[in-house]
C-alpha positions in Angstrom: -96.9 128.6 143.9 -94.3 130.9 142.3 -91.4 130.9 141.3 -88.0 129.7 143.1 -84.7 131.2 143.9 -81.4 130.0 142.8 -79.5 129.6 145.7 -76.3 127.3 147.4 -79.4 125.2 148.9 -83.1 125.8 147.8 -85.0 126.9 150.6 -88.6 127.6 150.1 -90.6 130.4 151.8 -93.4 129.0 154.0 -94.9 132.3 155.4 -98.3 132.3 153.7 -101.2 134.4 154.9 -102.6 132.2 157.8 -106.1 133.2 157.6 -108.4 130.0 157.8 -111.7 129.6 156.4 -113.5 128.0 159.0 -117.5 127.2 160.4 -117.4 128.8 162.8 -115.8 132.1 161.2 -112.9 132.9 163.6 -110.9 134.7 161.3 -113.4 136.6 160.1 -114.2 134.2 156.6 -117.2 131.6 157.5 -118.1 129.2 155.3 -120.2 130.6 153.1 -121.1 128.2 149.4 -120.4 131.0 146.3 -118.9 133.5 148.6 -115.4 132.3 147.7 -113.2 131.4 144.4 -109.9 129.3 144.7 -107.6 130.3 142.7 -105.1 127.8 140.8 -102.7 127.1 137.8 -103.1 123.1 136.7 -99.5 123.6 136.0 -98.7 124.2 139.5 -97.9 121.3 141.9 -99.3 122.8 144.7 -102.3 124.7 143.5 -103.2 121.1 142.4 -104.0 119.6 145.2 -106.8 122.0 146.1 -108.2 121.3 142.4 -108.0 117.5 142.8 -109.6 118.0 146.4 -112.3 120.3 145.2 -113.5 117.8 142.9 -113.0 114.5 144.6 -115.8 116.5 147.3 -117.8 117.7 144.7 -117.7 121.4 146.0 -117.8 123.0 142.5 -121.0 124.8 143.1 -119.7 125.8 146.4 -116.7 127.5 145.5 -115.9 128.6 142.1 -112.7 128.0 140.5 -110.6 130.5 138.6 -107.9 129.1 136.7 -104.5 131.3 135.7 -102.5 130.3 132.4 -99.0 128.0 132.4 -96.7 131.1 132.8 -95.7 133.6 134.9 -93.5 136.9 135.0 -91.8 138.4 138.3 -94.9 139.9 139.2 -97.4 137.4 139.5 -99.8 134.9 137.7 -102.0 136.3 135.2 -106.0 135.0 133.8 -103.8 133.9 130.1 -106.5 131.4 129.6 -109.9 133.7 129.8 -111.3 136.2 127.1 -109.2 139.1 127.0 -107.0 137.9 129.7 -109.5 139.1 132.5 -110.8 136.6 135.2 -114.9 136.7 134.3 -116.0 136.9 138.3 -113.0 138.7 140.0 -113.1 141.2 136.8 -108.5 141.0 137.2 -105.7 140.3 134.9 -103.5 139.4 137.8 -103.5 137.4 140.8 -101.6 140.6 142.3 -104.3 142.6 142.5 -106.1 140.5 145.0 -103.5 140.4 146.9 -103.1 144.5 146.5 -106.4 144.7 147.2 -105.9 143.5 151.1 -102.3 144.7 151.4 -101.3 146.9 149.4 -97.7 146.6 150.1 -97.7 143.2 150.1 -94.2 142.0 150.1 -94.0 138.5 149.4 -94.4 136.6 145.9 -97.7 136.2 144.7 -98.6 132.6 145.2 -101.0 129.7 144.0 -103.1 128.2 145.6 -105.5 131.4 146.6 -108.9 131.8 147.7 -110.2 135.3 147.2 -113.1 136.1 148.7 -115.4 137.7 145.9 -117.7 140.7 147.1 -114.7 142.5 148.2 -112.2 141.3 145.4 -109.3 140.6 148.3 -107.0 137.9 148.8 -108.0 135.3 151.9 -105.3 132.7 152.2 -102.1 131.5 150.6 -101.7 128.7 153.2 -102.1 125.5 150.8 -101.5 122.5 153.4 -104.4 124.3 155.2 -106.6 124.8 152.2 -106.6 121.4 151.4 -107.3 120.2 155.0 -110.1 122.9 155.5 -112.1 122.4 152.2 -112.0 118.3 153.5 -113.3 119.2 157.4 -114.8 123.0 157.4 -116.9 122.5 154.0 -118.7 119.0 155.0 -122.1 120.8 154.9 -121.5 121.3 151.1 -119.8 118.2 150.2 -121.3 115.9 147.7 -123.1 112.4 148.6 -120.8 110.0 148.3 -117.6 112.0 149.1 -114.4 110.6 150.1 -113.2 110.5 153.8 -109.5 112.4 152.5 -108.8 113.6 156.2 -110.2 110.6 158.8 -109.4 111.5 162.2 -108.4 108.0 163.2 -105.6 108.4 160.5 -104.7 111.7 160.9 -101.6 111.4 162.8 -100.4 108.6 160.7 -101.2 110.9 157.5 -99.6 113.9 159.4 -96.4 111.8 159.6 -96.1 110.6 156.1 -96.8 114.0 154.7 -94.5 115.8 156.8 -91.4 113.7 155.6 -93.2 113.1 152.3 -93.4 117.5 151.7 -89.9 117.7 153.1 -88.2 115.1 151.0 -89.9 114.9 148.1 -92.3 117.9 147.0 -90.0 120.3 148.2 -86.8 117.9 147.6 -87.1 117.8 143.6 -86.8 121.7 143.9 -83.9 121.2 146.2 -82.7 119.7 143.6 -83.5 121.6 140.8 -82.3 125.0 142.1 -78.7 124.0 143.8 -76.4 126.7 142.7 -73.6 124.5 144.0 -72.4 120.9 143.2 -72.5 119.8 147.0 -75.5 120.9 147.6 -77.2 119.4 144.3 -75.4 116.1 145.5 -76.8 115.8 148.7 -80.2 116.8 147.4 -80.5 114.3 144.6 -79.3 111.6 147.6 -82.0 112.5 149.9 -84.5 112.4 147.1 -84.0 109.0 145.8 -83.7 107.7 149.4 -87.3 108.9 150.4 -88.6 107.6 146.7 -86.7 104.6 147.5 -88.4 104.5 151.0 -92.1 105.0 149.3 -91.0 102.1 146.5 -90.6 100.0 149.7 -93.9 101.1 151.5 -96.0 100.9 148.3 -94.8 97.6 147.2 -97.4 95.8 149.4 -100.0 98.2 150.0 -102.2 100.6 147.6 -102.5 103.5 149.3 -100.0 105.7 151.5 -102.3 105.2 154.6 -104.9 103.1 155.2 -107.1 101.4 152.2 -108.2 104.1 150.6 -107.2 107.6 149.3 -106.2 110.2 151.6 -104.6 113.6 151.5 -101.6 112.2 152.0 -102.2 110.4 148.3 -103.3 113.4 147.0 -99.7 115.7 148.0 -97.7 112.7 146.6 -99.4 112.7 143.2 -98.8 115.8 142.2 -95.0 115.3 142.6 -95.4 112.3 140.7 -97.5 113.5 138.0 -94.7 115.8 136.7 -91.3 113.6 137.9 -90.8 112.1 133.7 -92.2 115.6 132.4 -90.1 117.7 134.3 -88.3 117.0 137.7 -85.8 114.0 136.0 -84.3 116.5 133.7 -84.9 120.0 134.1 -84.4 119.6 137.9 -81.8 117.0 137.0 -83.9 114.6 139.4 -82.1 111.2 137.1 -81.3 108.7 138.5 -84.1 107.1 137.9 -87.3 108.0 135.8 -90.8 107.2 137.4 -91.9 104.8 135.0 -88.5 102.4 136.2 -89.9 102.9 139.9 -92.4 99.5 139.5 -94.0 100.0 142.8 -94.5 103.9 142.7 -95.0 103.9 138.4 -98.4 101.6 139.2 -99.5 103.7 142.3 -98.9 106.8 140.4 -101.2 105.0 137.8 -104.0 104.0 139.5 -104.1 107.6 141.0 -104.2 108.9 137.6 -107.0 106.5 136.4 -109.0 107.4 139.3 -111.6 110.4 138.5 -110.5 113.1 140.3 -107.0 112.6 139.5 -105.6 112.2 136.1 -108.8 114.2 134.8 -107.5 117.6 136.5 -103.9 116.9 134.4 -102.7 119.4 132.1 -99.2 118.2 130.8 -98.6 120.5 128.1 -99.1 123.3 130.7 -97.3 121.9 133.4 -94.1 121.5 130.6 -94.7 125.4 129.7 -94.9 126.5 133.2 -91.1 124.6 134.4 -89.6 125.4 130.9 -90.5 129.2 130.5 -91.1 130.4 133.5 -87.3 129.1 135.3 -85.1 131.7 133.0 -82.0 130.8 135.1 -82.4 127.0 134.6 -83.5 126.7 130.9 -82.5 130.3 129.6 -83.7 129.6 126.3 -87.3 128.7 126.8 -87.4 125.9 124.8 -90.1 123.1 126.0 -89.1 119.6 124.8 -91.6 117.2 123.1 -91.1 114.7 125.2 -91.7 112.0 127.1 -93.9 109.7 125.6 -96.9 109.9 128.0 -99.3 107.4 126.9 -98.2 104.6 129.5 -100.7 106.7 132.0 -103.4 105.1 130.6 -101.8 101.3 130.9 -103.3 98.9 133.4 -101.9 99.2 136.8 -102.7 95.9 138.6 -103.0 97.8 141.6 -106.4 95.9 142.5 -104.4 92.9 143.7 -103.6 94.7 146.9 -106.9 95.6 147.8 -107.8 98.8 149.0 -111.2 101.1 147.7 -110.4 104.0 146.4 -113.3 106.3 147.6 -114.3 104.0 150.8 -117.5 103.7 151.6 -118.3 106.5 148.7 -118.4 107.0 145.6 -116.1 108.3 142.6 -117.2 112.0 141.2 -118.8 112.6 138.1 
């Protein structure tokens, strides 16, 4: 995603290209395996749940993955990390131009998650709940043996639920947080957001996963908040009162996540510290990334097993 906006009280904007791409084709982008390349930042929150869900279904042959560097400027997100700072299939520098390429005069930022559809070099969608959801129920055909159930319909409306409150609260609440231009609004912010962690301490004290007994999308939009709470969020958001690792509950879950292939394995933390440090001029003006925190206790045993649950159901963890 890009960049935020300094304001009395953050308020993200949620109108994203709504083009879907489906089976049957409806909007005019069927499932096709190589047509299309998702576009993402590992440093982005967002943009990494469609990374972590592209490899937990194994759909790496199926759609190609195009990854931009850890910073940004007011134009868009650029290919930092390839030779010569050129995407090798889409032949851009920056995500803007797919985006140019189907409108023009596009007026809205330039966003991550993105999946551009290749022959034609233009922009699909922006829409990252429904990329997420559509690569787990519109791609089945091309997803690996063994693949994860992420979206089960008989838990749907129970994962619907927990990521509504879950998105409003927390994924969008630490940037709540971290952009209040006022001291009220920063107050109430940092209250709501340590009430809904408090609430998910509570719920994942005696159960391993969000919903159900094994990982779900709903996991998979919680960890990436996680992932980055010590990094980032606790002090250049000023998200303090508590760091993740003094969470016991939600410090182990966000563990076991990380230990689980698919997860931790598609973490970039010296990116994700560029990306928040540099890129938000009006919060840190001088661009300095700290060293910090010590992030070896990711790889300490979790003692999640105790509580049950099977991480990839019925199937099996990726390669």
């Amino acid at each position: 995603m890009g960049k935020g906006y300094t304001e009395p009280e953050f308020q993200r904007d949620t109108d994203y290209i709504p083009d879907r791409i489906t089976r049957d084709g409806r909007d005019g982008w069927p499932v096709e395996p190589g047509r299309y390349r998702l576009v993402a930042a590992r440093a982005c929150p967002w943009a990494s749940r469609a990374i972590i869900v592209r490899r937990l279904l194994g759909l790496e042959d199926a759609i190609s993955l195009g990854l931009c560097g850890p910073t940004h400027d007011e134009r868009s997100w650029t290919f930092d990390l390839d030779p010569g700072g050129v995407d090798p299939v889409l032949g851009i520098e920056r995500l803007q131009q797919a985006y140019f390429a189907r409108f023009p005069d596009y007026p809205k930022g330039i966003t991550v998650p993105a999946i551009v559809d290749v022959p034609t070099g233009m922009v699909v969608t922006n829409d990252f709940p429904s990329i997420t959801v559509d690569l787990e129920l519109e791609w089945t055909a091309f997803h690996r043996p063994g693949a994860p159930q992420l979206y089960p319909e008989h838990l749907r409306p129970e994962i619907d639920e927990v990521n509504s409150w879950v998105y409003t609260e927390v994924n969008n609440g630490v940037y709540r947080c971290g952009f209040a231009a006022r001291q009220d609004s920063y107050d109430a912010a940092y209250d709501r957001l340590f009430a809904a962690l408090d609430r998910l301490e509570s719920r994942l004290t005696g159960q391993r996963y969000l919903v159900g007994d094994t990982i779900t999308e709903a996991d998979v939009r919680l960890f990436t908040t996680l992932v980055r709470f010590d990094p980032v969020y606790h002090g250049h958001f000023k998200c303090n009162r508590n760091k993740l690792v003094e969470l016991p509950a939600l410090w182990g879950y966000a563990r076991d996540l990380f230990q689980t292939p698919g997860f931790g394995d598609t973490v970039d933390f010296e990116q994700i510290k560029r990306h928040y440090y540099i890129v938000h001029h009006d919060i840190n003006p001088t661009g300095v990334v700290p060293k910090g925190p010590d992030l070896s206790g990711w790889h300490t045993p979790h003692g999640r097993e105790r509580l049950g649950g099977r991480p990839f159901g019925d199937g099996t963890p990726p390669h």
